[in-house]
Chimera marker file (.cmm) of the C-alpha trace (Angstrom):
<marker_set name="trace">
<marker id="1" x="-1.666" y="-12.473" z="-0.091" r="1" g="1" b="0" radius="0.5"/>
<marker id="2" x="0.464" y="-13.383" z="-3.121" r="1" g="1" b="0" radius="0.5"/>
<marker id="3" x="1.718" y="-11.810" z="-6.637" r="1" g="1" b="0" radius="0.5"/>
<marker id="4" x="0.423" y="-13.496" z="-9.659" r="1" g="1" b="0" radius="0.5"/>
<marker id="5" x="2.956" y="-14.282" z="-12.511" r="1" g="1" b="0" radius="0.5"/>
<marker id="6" x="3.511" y="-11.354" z="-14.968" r="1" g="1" b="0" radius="0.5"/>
<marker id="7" x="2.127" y="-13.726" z="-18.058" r="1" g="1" b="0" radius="0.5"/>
<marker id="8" x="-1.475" y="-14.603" z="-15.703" r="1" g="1" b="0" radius="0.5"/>
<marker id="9" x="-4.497" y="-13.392" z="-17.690" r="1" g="1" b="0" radius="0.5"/>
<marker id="10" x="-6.243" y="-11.946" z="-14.979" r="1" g="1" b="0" radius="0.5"/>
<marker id="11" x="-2.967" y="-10.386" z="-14.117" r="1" g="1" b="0" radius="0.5"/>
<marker id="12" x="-3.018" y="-8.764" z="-16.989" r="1" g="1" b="0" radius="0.5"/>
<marker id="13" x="-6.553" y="-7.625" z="-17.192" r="1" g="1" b="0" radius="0.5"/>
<marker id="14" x="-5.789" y="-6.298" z="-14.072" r="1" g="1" b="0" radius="0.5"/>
<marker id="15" x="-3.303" y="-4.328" z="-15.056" r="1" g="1" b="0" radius="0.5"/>
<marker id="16" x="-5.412" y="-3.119" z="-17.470" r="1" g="1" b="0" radius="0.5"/>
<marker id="17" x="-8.050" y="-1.734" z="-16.063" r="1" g="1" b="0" radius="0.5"/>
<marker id="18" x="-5.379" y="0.157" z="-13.147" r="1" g="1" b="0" radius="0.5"/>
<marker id="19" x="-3.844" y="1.521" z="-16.305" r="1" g="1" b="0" radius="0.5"/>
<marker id="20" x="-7.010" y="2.525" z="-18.380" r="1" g="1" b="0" radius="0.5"/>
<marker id="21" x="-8.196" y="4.122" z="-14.945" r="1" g="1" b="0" radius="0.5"/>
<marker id="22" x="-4.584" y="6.327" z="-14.880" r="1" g="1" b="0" radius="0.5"/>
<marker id="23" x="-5.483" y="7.545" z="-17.896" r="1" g="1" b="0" radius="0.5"/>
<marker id="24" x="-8.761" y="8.663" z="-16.953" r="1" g="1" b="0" radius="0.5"/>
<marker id="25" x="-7.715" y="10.544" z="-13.894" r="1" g="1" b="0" radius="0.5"/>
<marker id="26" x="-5.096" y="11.976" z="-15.529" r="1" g="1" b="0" radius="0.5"/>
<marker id="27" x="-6.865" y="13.471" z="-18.601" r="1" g="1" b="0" radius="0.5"/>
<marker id="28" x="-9.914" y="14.465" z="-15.680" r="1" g="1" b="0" radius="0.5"/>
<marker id="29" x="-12.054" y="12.306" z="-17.921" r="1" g="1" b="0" radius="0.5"/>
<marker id="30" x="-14.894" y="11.638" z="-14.873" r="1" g="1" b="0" radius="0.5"/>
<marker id="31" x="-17.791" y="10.397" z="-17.245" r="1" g="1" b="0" radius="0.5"/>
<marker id="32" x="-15.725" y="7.627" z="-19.381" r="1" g="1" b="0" radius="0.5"/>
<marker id="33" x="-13.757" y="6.631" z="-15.945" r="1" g="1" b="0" radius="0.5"/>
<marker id="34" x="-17.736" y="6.047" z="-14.555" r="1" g="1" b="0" radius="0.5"/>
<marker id="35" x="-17.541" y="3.069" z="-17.299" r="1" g="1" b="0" radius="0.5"/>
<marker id="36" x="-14.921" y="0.970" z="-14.901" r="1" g="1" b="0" radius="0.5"/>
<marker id="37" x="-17.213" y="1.463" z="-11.926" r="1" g="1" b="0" radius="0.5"/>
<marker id="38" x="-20.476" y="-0.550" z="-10.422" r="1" g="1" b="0" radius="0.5"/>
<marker id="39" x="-23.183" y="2.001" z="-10.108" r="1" g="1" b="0" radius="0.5"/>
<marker id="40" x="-23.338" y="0.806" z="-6.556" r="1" g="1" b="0" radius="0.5"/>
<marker id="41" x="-19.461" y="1.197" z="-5.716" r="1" g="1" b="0" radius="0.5"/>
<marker id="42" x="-18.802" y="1.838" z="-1.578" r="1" g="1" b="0" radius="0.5"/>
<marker id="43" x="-15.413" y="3.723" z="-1.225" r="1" g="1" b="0" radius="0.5"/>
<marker id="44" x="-13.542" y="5.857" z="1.435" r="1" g="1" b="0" radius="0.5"/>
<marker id="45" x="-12.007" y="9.416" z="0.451" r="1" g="1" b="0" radius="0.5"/>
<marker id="46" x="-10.105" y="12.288" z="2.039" r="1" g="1" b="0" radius="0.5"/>
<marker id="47" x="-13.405" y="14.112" z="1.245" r="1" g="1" b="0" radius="0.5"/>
<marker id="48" x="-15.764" y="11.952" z="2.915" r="1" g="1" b="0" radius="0.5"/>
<marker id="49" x="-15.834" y="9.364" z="5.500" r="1" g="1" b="0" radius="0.5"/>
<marker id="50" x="-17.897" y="6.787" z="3.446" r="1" g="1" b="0" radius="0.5"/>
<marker id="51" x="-18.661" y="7.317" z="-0.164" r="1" g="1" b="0" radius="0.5"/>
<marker id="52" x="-22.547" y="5.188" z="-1.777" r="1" g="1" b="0" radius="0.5"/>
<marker id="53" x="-22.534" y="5.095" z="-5.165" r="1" g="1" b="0" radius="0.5"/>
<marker id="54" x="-20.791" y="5.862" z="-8.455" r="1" g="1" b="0" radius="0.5"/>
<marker id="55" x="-22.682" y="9.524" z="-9.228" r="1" g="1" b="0" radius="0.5"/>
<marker id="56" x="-21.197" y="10.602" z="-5.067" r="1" g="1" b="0" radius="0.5"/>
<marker id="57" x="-17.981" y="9.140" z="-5.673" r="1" g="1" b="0" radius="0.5"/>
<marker id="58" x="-17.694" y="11.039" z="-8.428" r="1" g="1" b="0" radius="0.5"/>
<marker id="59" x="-18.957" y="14.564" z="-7.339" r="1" g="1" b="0" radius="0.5"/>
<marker id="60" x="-17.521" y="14.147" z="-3.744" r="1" g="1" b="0" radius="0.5"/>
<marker id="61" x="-14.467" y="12.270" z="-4.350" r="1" g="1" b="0" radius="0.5"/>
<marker id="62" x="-13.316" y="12.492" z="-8.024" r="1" g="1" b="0" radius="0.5"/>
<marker id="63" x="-14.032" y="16.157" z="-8.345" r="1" g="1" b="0" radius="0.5"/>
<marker id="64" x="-12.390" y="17.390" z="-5.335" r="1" g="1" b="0" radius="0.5"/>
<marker id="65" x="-8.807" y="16.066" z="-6.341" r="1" g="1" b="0" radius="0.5"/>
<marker id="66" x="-8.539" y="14.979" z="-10.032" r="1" g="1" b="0" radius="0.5"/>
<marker id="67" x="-8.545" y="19.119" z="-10.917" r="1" g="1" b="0" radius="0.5"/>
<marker id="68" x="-6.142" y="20.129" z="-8.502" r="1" g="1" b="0" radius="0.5"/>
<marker id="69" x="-3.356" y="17.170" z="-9.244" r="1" g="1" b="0" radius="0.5"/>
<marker id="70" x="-1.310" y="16.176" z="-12.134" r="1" g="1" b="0" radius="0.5"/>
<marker id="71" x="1.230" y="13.249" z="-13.270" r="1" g="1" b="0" radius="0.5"/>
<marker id="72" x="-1.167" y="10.335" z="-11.704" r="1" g="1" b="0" radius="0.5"/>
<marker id="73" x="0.046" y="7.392" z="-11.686" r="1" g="1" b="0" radius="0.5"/>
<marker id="74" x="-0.480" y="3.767" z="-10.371" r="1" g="1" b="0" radius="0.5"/>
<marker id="75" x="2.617" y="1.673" z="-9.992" r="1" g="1" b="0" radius="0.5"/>
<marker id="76" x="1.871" y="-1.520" z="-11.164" r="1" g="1" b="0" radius="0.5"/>
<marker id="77" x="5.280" y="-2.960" z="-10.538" r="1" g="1" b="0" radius="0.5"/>
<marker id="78" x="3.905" y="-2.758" z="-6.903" r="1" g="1" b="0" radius="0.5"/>
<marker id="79" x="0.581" y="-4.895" z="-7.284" r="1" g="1" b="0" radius="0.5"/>
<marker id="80" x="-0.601" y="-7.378" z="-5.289" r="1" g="1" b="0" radius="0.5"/>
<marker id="81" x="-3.888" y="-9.500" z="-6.194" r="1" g="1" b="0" radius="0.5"/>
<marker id="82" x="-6.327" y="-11.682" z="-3.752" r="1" g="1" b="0" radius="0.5"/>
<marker id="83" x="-8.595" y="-13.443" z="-6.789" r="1" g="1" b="0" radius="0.5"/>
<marker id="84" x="-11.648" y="-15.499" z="-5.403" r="1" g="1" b="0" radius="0.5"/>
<marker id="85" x="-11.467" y="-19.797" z="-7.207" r="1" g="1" b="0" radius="0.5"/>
<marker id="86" x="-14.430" y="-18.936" z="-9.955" r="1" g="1" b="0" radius="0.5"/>
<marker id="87" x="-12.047" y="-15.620" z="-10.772" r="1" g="1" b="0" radius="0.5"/>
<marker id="88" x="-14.912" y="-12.855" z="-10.815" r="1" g="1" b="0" radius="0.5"/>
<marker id="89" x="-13.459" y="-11.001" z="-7.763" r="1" g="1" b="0" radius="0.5"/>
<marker id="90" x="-10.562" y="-9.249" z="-6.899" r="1" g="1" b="0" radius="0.5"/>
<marker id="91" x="-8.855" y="-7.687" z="-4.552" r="1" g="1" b="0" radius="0.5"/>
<marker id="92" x="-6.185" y="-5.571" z="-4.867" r="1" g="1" b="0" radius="0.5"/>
<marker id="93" x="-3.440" y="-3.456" z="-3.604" r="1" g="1" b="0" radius="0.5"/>
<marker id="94" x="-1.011" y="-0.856" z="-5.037" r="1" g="1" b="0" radius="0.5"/>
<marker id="95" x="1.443" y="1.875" z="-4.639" r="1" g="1" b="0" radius="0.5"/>
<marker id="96" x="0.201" y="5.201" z="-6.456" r="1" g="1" b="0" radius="0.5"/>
<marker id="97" x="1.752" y="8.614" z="-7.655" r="1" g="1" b="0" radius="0.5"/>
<marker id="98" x="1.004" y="12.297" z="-8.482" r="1" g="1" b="0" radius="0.5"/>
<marker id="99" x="2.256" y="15.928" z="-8.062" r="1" g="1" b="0" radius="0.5"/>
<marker id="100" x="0.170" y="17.874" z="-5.324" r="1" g="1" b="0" radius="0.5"/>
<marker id="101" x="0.338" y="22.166" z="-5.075" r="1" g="1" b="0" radius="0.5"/>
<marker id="102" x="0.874" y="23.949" z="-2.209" r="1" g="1" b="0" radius="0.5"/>
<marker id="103" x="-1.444" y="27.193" z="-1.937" r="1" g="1" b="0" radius="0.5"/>
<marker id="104" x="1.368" y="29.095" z="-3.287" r="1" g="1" b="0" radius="0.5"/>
<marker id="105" x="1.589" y="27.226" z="-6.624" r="1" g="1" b="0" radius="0.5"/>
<marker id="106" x="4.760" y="25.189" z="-5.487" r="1" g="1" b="0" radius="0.5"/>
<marker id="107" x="4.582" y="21.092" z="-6.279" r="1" g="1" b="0" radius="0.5"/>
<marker id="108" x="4.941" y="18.407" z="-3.860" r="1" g="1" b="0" radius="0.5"/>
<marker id="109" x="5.263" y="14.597" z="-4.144" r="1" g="1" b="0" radius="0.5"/>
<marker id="110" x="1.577" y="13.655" z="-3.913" r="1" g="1" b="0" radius="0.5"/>
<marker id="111" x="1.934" y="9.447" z="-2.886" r="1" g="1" b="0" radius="0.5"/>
<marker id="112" x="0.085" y="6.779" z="-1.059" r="1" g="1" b="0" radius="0.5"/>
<marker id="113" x="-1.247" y="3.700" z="-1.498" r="1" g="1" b="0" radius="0.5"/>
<marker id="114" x="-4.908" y="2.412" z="-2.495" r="1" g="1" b="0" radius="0.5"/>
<marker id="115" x="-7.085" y="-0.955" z="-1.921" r="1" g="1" b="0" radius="0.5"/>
<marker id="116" x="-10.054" y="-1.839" z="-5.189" r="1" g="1" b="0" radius="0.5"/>
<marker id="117" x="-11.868" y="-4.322" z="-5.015" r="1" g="1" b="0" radius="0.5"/>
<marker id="118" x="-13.184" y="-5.159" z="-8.733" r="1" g="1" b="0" radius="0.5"/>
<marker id="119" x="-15.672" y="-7.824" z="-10.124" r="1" g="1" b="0" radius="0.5"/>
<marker id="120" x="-17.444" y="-9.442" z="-12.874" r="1" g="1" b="0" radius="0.5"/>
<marker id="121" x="-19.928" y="-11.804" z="-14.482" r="1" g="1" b="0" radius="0.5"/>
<marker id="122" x="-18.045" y="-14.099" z="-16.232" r="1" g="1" b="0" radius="0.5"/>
<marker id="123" x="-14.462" y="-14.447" z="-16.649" r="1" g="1" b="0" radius="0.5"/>
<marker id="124" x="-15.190" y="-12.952" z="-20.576" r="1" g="1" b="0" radius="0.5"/>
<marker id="125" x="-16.247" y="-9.836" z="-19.098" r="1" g="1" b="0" radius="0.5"/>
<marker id="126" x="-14.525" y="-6.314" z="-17.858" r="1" g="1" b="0" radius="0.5"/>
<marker id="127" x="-14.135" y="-6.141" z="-14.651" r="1" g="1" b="0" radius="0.5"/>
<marker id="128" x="-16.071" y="-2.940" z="-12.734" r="1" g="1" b="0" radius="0.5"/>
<marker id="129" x="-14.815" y="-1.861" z="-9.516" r="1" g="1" b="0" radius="0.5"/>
<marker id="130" x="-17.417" y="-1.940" z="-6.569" r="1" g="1" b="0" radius="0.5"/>
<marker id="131" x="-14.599" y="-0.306" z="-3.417" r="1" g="1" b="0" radius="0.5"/>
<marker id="132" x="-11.702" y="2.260" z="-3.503" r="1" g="1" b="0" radius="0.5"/>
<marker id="133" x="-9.689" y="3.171" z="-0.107" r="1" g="1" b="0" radius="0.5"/>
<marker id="134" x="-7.275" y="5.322" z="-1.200" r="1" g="1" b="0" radius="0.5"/>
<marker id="135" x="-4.866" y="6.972" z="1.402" r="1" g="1" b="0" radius="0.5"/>
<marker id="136" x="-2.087" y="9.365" z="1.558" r="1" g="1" b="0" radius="0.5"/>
<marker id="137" x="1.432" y="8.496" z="2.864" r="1" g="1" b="0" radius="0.5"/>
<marker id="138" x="2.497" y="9.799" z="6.229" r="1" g="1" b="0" radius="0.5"/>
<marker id="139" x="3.074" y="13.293" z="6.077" r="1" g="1" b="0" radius="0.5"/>
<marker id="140" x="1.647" y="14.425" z="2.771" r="1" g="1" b="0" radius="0.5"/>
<marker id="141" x="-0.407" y="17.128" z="2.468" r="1" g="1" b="0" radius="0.5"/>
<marker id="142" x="-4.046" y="16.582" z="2.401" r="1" g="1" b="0" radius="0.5"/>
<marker id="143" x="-4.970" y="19.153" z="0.237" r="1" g="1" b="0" radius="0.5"/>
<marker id="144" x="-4.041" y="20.061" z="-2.990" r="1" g="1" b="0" radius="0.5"/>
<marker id="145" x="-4.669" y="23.456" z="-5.112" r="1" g="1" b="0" radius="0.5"/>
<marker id="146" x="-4.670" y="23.239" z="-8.258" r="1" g="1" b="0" radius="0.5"/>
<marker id="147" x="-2.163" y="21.564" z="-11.453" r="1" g="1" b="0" radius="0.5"/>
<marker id="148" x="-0.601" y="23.602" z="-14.055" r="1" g="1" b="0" radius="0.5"/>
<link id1="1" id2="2" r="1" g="1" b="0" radius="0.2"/>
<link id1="2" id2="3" r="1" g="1" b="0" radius="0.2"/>
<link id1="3" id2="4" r="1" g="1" b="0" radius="0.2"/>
<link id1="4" id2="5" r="1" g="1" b="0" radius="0.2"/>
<link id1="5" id2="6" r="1" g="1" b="0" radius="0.2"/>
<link id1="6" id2="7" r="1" g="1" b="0" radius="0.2"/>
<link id1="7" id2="8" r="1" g="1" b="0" radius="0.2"/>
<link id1="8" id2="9" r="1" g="1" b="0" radius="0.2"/>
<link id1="9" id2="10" r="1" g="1" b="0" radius="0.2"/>
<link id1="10" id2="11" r="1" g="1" b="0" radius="0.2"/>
<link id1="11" id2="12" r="1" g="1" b="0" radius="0.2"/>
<link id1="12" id2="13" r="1" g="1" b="0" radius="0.2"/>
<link id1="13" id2="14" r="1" g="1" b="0" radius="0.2"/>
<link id1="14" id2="15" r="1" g="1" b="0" radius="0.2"/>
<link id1="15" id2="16" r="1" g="1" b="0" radius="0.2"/>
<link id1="16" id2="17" r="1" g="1" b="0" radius="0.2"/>
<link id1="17" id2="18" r="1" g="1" b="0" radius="0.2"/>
<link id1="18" id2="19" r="1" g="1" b="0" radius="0.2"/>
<link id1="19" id2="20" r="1" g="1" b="0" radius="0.2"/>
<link id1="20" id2="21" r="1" g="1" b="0" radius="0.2"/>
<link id1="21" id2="22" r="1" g="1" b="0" radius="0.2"/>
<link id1="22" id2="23" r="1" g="1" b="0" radius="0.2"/>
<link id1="23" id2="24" r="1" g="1" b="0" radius="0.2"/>
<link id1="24" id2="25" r="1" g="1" b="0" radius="0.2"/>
<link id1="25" id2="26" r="1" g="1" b="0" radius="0.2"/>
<link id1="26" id2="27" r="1" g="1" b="0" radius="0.2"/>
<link id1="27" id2="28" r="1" g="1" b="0" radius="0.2"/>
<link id1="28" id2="29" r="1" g="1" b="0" radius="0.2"/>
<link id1="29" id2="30" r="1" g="1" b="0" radius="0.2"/>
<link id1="30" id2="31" r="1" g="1" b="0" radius="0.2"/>
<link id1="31" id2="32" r="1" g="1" b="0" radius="0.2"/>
<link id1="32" id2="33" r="1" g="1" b="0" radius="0.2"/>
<link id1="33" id2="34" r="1" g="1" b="0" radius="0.2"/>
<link id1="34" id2="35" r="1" g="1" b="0" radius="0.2"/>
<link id1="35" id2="36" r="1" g="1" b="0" radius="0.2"/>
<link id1="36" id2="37" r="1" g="1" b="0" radius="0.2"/>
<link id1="37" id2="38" r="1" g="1" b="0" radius="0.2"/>
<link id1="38" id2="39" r="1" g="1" b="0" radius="0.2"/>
<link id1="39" id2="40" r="1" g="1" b="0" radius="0.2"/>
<link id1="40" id2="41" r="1" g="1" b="0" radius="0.2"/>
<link id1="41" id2="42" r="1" g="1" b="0" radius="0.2"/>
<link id1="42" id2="43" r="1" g="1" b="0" radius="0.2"/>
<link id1="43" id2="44" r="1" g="1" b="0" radius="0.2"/>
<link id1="44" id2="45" r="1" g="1" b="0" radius="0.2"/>
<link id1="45" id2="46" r="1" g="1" b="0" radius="0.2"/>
<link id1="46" id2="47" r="1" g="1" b="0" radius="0.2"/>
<link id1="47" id2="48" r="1" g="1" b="0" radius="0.2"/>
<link id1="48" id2="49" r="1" g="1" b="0" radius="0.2"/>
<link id1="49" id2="50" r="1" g="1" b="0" radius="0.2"/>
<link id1="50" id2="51" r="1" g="1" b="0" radius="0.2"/>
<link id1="51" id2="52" r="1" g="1" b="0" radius="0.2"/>
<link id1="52" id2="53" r="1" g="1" b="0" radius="0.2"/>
<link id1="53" id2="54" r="1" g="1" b="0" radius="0.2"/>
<link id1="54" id2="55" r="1" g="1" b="0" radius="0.2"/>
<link id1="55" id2="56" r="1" g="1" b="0" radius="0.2"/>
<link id1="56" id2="57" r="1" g="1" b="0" radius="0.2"/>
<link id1="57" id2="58" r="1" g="1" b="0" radius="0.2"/>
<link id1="58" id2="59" r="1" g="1" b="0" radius="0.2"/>
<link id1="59" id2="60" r="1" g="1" b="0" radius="0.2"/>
<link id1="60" id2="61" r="1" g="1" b="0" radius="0.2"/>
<link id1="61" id2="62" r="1" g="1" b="0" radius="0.2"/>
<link id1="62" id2="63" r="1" g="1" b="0" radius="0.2"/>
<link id1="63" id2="64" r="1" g="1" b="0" radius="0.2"/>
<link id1="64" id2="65" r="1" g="1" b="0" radius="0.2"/>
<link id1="65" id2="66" r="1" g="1" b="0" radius="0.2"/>
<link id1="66" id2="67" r="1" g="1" b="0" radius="0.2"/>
<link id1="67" id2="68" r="1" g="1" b="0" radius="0.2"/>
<link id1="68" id2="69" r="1" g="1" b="0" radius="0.2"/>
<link id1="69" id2="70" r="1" g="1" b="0" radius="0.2"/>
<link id1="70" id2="71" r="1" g="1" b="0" radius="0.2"/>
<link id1="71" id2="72" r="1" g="1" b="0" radius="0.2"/>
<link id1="72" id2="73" r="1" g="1" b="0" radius="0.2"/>
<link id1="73" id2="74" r="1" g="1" b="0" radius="0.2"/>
<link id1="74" id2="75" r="1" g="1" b="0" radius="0.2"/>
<link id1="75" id2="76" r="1" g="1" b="0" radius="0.2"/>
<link id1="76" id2="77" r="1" g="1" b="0" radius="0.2"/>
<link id1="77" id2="78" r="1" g="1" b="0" radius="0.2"/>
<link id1="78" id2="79" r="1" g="1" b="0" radius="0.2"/>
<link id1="79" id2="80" r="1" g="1" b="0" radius="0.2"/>
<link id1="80" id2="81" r="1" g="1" b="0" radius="0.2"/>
<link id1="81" id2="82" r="1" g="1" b="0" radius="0.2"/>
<link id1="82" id2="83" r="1" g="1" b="0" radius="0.2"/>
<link id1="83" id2="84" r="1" g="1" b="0" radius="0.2"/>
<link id1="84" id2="85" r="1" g="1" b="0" radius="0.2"/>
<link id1="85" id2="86" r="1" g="1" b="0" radius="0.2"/>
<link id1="86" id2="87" r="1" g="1" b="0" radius="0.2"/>
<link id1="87" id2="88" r="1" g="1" b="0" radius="0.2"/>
<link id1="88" id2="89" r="1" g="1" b="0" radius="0.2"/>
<link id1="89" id2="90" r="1" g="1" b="0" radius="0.2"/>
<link id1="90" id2="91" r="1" g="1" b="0" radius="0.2"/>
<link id1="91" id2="92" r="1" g="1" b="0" radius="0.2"/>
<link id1="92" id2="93" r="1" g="1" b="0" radius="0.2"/>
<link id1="93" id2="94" r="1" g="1" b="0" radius="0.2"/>
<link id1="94" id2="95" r="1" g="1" b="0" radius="0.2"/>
<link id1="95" id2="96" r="1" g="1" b="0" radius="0.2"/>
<link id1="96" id2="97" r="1" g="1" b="0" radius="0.2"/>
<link id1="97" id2="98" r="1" g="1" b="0" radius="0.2"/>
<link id1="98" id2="99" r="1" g="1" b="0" radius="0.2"/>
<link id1="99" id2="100" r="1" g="1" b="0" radius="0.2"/>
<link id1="100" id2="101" r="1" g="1" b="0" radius="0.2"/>
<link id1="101" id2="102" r="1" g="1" b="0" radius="0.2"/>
<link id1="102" id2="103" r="1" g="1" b="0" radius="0.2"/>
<link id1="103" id2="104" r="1" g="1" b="0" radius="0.2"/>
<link id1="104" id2="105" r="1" g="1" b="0" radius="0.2"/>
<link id1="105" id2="106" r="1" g="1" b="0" radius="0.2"/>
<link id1="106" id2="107" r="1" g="1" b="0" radius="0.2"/>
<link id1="107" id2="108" r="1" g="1" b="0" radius="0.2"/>
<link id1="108" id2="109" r="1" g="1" b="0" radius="0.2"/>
<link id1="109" id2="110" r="1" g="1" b="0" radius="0.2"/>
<link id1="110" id2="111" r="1" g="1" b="0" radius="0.2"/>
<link id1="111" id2="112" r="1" g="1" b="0" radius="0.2"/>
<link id1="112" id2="113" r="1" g="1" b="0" radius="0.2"/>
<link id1="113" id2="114" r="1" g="1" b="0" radius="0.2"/>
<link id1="114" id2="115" r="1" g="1" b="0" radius="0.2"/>
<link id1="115" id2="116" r="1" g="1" b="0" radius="0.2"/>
<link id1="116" id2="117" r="1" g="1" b="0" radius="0.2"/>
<link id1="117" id2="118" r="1" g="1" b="0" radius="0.2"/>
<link id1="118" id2="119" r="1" g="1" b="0" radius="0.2"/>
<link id1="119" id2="120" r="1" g="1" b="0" radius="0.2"/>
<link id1="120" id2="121" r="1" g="1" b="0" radius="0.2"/>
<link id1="121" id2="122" r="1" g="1" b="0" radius="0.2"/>
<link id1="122" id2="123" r="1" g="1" b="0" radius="0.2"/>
<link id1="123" id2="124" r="1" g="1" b="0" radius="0.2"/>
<link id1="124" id2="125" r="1" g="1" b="0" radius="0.2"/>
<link id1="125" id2="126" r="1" g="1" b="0" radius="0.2"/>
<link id1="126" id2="127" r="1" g="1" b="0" radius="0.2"/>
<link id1="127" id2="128" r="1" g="1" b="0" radius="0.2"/>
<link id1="128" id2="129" r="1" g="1" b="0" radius="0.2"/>
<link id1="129" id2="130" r="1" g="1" b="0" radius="0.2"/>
<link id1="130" id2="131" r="1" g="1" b="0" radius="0.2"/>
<link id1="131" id2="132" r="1" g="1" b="0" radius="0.2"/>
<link id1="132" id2="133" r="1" g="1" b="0" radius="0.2"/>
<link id1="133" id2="134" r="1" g="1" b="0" radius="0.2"/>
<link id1="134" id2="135" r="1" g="1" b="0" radius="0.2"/>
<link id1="135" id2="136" r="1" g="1" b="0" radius="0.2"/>
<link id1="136" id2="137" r="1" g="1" b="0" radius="0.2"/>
<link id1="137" id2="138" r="1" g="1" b="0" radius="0.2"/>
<link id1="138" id2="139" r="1" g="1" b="0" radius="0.2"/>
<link id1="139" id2="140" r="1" g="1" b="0" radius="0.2"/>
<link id1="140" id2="141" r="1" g="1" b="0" radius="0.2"/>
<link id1="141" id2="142" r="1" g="1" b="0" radius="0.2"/>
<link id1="142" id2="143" r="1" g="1" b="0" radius="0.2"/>
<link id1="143" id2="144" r="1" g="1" b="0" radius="0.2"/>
<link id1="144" id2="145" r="1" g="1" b="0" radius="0.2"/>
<link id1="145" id2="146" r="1" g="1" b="0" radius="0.2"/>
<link id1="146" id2="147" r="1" g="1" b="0" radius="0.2"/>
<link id1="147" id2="148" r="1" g="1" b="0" radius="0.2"/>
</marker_set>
């Protein structure tokens, strides 16, 4: 595994697309985030063992923790890319961020890690993610209840 150079344009793009999908989860924007996705996307969750397809991962995944978290955030500083020779798929693996709620309202440092694997056509085009593995660090919570 290696760490591309900061000025790399699939670096970049890369970074890109982890930052456009922040955005999404933090502003709970499920049908736009659907856009950075490959209708037939196979993920693991906390929520389900394996996750087929975009429309599951959202209702079964997406919709069970985006509402009850806040302050998302992927750590880029932290990413490390596997790129295939023609450049149309990635792997990838990063540190994440957010603020989890106790049932009794109080906040807890939500963290953990997550592995996407994203591809595309041609090298001109956005890349669309086809797996997610996300998973919590050691001792966090599993559930949360609910952001301010």
């Amino acid at each position: 595994m290696y760490k591309l150079d900061a000025d790399n344009k699939d670096h970049n793009s890369i970074i890109f697309w982890f930052k456009t999908w922040e955005n999404k989860v933090q502003n709970k924007d499920f049908e736009s985030a659907k856009n950075l996705f490959g209708n037939d996307v196979v993920s693991f969750g906390t929520w389900m063992n394996v996750v087929e397809g975009l429309e599951k991962l959202c209702a079964n995944q997406w919709k069970s923790v985006w509402p009850t978290i806040n302050n998302f955030k992927f750590l880029t500083d932290t990413l490390y890319i596997q790129i295939s020779p023609d450049r149309l798929l990635a792997n990838s693996i990063l540190v994440w961020d957010s603020t989890g709620y106790k049932k009794n309202g109080s906040s807890f440092k939500r963290n953990g890690r997550a592995t996407v694997t994203l591809k595309r056509i041609n090298i001109n085009d956005a890349w669309r993610c086809i797996h997610t593995h996300f998973s919590l660090n050691r001792g966090i919570p599993q559930k949360s209840y609910g952001g301010i």
